[in-house]
C-alpha positions in Angstrom: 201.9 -90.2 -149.1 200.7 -87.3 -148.0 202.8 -85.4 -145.6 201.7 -82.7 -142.4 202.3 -79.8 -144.5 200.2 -81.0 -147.4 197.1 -81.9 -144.9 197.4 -78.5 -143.8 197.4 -76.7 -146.7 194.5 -79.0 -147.4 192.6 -78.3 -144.2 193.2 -74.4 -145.3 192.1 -74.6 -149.0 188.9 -76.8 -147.5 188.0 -74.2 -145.1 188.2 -71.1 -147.2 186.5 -72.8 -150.0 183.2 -73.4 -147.6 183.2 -70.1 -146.2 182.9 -68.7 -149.1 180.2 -71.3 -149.9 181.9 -72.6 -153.0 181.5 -75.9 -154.4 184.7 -77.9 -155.3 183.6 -77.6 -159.0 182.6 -73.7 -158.4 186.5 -73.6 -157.3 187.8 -76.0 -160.1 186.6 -73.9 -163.3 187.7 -71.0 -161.7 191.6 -72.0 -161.8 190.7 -73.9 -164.3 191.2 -77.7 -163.5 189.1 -80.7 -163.0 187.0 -80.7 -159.4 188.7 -84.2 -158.4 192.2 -82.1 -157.9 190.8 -80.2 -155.8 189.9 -83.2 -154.0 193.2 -84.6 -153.9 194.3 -81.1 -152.9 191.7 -80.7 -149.7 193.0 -84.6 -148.6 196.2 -83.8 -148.9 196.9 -86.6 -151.6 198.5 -84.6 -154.4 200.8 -81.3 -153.3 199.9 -77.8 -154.3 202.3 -75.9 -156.2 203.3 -72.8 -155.6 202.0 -71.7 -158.9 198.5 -73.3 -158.4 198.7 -71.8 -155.0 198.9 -68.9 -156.3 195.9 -69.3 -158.4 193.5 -70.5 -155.6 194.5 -67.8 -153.3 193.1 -65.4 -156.0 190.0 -67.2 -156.5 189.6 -67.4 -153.0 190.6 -63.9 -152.6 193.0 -64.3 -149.6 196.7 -63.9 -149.6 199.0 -67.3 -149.6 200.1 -66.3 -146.2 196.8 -67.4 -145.2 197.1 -71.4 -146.3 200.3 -71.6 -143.6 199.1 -69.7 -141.3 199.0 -71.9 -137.9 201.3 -74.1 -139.5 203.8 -74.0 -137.0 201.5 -74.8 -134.0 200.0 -77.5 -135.9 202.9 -79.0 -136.2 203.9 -78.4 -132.9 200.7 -80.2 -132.0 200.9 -83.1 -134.0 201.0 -85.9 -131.7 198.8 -84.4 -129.2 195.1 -85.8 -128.8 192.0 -84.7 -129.3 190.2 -82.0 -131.7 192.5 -79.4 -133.0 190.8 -75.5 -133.3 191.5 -75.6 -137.0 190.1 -79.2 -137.1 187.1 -78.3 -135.9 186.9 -75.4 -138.3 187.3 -77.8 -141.2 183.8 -79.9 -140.2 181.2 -79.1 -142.2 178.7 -78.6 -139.4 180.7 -75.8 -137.8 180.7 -73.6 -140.9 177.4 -74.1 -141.5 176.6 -72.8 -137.5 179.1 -70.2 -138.2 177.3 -69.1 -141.6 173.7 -69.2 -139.9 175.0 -67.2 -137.3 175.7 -64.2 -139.6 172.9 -64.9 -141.1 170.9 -63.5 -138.4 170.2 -59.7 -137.4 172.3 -58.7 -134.7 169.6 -59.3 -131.5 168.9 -62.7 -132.6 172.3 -63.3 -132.4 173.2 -62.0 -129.2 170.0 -64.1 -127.7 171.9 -67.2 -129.4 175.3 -66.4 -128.2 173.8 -65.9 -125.0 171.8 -69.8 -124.7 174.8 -71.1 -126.3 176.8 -69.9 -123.1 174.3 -70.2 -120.8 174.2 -74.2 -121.9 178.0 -74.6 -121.8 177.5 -73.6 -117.7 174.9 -75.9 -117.4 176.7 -78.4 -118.5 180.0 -77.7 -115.8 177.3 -77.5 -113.2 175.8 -81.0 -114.3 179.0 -82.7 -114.6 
């Protein structure tokens, strides 16, 4: 059973992974094991150890600091409901905003930054 620290090294290794726009098989051969670990990883199913943490934070070129960090609050937070920030980092639909986003020159994203605010009011004001 996976415990809260597993998940959230999980939720971490997920997160880097598709900002980086790797494929869980891109990541696999890279430390060199099958892609279905690092499924087991990412769900928290099977524990990371600290050597093959090691290994992952070199292919994904952050330090291991990075797969704990908000630990602490998340555990904090556990039995609290509703969305957590690094939850909705994890979806797949945020990183692909987030990546389109960047993708842009840096008017077009101003303009979209701007709606995207400007809708968020309209929405207090219809409510």
């Amino acid at each position: 059973m996976a415990t809260d620290i597993d998940l959230h090294l999980g939720r971490r290794l997920r997160r880097r992974r598709r900002l980086l726009g790797l494929t869980q098989q891109q990541l696999a051969v890279q430390v060199g094991i099958r892609f279905q670990q690092i499924q087991k990883y990412e769900c928290g199913a099977n524990r990371i150890s600290a050597a093959r943490l090691w290994q992952l934070s070199e292919a994904l070129e952050t330090p291991i600091s990075y797969f704990y960090d908000g630990l602490t609050e998340a555990l904090e937070k556990k039995d609290s409901s509703g969305p957590q920030g690094g939850e909705m980092f994890s979806r797949k639909e945020t990183l692909d905003l987030i990546q389109a986003y960047y993708q842009l020159g840096e008017r077009p994203r101003r303009r979209l930054l701007d709606l995207a605010k400007s809708l968020h009011t309209d929405g207090e004001q219809a409510a």
